[in-house]
N, C-alpha and C positions, 0 to 999 in steps of 0.2 A: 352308432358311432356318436360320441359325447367329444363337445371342442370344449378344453377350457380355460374362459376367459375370465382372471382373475381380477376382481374383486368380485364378479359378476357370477349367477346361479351356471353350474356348466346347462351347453345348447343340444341338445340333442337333434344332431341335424341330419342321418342315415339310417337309413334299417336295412339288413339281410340277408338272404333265405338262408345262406353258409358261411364257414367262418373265412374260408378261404377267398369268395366273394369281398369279402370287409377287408381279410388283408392287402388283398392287392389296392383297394380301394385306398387305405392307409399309405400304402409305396407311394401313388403318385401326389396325394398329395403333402406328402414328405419333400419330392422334389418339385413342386410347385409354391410352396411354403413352410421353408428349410426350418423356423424359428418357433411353429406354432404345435400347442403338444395335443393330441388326441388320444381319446379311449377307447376301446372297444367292450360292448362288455353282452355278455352270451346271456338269453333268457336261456335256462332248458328245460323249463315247468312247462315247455308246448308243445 
């Protein structure tokens, strides 16, 4: 999970095991902070 914070290197502040794990993870804090945009992004080389 990548937050980014613009001018600044995005934060890489989450990892894992499933994607589904990550999206829920993404829901809440959508409604914890409505304003702030995150990425998700899948290794699948492992």
């Amino acid at each position: 999970m990548v937050r980014l914070l613009p001018p600044m290197p995005p934060v890489v502040f989450a990892r894992f095991e499933n994607p589904a794990d990550a999206n829920g993870y993404v829901q809440v804090l959508k409604l914890l902070m409505p304003g702030v945009k995150f990425l998700i992004f899948f290794d699948l080389d492992q």
